[in-house]
C-alpha positions as MATLAB code, in Angstrom:
seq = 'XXXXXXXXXXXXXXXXXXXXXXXXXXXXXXXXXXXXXXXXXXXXXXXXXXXXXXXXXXXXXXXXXXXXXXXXXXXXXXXXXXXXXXXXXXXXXXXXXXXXXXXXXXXXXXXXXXXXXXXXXXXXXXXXXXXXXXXXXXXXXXXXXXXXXXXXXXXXXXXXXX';
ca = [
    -139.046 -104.366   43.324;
    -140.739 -106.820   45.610;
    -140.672 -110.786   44.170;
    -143.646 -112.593   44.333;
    -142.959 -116.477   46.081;
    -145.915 -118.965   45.857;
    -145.399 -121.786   48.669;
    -146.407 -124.942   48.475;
    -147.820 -127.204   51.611;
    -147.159 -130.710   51.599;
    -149.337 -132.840   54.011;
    -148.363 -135.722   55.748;
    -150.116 -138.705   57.070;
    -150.314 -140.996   60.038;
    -150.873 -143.875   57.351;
    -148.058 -145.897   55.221;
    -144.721 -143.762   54.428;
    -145.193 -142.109   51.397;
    -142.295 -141.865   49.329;
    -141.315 -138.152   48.941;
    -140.547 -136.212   45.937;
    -138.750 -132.857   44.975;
    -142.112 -130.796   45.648;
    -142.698 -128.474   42.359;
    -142.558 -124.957   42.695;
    -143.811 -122.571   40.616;
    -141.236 -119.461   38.705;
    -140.604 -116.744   41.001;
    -141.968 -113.512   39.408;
    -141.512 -109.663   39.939;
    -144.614 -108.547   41.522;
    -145.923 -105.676   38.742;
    -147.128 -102.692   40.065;
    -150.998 -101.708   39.204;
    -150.907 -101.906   35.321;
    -148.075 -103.540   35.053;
    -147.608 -106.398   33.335;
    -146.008 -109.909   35.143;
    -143.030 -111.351   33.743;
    -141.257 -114.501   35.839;
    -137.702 -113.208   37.616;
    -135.993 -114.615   35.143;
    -136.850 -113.312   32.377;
    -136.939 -109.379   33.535;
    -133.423 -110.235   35.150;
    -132.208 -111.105   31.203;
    -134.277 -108.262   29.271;
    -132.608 -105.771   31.836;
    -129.176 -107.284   30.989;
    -129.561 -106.874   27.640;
    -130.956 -103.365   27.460;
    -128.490 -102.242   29.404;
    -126.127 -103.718   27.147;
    -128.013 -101.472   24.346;
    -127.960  -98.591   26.213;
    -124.172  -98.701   26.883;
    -123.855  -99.082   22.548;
    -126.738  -95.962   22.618;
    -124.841  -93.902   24.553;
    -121.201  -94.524   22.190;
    -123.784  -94.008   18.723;
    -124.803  -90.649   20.689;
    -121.709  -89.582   21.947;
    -120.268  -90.032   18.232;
    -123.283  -88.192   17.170;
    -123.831  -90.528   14.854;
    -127.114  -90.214   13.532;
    -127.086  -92.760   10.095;
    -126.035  -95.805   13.526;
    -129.248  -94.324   16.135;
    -131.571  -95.028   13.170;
    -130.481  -98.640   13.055;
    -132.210  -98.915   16.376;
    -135.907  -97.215   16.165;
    -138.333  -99.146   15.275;
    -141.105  -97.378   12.527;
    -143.115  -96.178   14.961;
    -140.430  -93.942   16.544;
    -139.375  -92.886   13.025;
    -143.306  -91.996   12.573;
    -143.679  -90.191   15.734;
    -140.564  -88.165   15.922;
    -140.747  -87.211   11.990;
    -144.164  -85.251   12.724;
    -144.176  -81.586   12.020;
    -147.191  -81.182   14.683;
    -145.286  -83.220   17.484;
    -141.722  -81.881   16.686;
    -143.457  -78.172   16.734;
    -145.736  -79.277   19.828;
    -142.154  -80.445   21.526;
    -140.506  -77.115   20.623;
    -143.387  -74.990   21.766;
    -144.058  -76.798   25.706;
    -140.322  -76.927   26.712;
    -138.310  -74.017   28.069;
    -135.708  -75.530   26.987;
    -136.378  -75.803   23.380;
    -138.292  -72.733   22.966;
    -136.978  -70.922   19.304;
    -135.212  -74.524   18.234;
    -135.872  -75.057   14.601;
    -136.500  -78.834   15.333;
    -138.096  -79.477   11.586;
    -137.621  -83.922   11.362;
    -136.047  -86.621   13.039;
    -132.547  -85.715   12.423;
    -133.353  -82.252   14.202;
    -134.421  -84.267   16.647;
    -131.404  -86.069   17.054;
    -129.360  -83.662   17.155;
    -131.437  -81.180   19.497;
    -132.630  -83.272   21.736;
    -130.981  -86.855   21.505;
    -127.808  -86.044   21.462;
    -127.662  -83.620   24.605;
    -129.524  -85.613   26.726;
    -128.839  -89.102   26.212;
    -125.091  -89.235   25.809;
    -124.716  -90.794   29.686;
    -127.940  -92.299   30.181;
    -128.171  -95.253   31.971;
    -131.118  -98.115   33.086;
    -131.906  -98.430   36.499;
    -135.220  -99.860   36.357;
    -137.608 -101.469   33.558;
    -141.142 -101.737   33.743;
    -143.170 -104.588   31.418;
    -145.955 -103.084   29.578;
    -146.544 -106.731   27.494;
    -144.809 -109.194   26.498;
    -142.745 -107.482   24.015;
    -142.711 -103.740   25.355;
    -140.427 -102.674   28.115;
    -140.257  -98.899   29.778;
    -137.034  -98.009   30.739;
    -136.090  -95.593   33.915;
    -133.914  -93.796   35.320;
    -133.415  -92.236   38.583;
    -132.486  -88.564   38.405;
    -131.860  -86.802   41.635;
    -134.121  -89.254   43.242;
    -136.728  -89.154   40.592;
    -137.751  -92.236   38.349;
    -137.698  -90.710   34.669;
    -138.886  -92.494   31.655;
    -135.560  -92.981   29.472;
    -136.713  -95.217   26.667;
    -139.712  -97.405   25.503;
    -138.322 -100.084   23.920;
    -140.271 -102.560   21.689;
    -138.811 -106.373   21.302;
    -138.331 -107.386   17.302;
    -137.687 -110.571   17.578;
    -134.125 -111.133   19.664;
    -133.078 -107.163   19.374;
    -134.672 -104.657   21.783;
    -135.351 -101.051   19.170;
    -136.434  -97.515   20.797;
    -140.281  -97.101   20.182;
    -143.393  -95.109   20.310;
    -146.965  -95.704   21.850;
];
C-alpha cells in the first residue's frame, strides 16, 4: 500500500535572516484505492494491530467451537443477516460446497460454515470503508479474499454486515 507524503517548500530570501522554524508537516496517510476511504498512517497502522489481535482471540473462540463466545463479537446487523431463512437458504443453494446442508439460523451457520473455515484465518490487509468500518483480507494462494467486515463500537472492533 503506497503512503501518500505532502512536501512542503520553504522559500528563502536575499533580505534580513529570517529566523527558521521546525516547518509543519502534514500526517502521512495510506493512499486509498478508488472508493476507498483515507485514514492518516497512523491510525490504519493501530486498527490493523488491533484486529489482528481480534482475529488471533476469533480464531481460539472458533477452534473451541464455541458458539455462546463468537456471538459476543457480531454486531446486530450480522446477527440479522446471518439469521435469515432466505440468505441462509440462498447461501446453501449457490455453493458447491454447501449444497444439501441444513443451514436453518445463525448457529447452523456457525457451525457449517464458521467453524471450518475460519479456525486459522489471519489479516493481511484492511481496507477503510468510513470511519468506523474496516474490510479485512486475506491473501489465499495469491488471491486477496474478503475475511471479515468489521464495524467499530466504540473502542471494540465486532464482525458486521452491509
Amino acid at each position: 500500500m503506497g503512503l501518500l507524503f505532502a512536501l512542503l517548500a520553504g522559500c528563502t530570501s536575499t533580505a534580513k535572516p529570517v529566523p527558521t522554524t521546525k516547518p509543519i508537516t502534514p500526517e502521512k496517510t495510506v493512499s486509498p484505492s478508488p472508493g476507498q476511504f483515507q485514514v492518516s498512517q497512523e491510525k490504519y497502522a493501530a486498527s490493523l494491530k488491533e484486529i489482528r489481535q481480534l482475529i488471533t482471540k476469533l480464531n481460539r473462540i472458533i477452534q473451541n467451537e464455541d458458539f455462546q463466545q463468537w456471538l459476543t463479537y457480531l454486531d446486530s446487523a450480522y446477527i440479522r443477516a446471518y439469521n435469515d431463512p432466505t440468505r441462509l437458504k440462498a447461501l446453501t443453494q449457490n455453493s458447491p460446497v454447501l449444497k444439501g446442508v441444513p443451514i436453518r439460523n445463525l448457529e447452523d451457520y456457525f457451525n457449517f460454515v464458521v467453524v471450518p473455515s475460519r479456525s486459522q484465518a489471519q489479516v493481511d490487509d484492511i481496507t477503510f470503508v468510513d470511519q468506523d468500518r474496516v474490510e479485512a483480507w486475506m491473501y489465499i494462494k495469491n488471491v486477496k479474499a474478503l475475511l471479515y467486515q468489521l464495524k467499530l463500537y466504540g473502542n471494540q472492533w465486532k464482525i458486521s454486515a452491509w
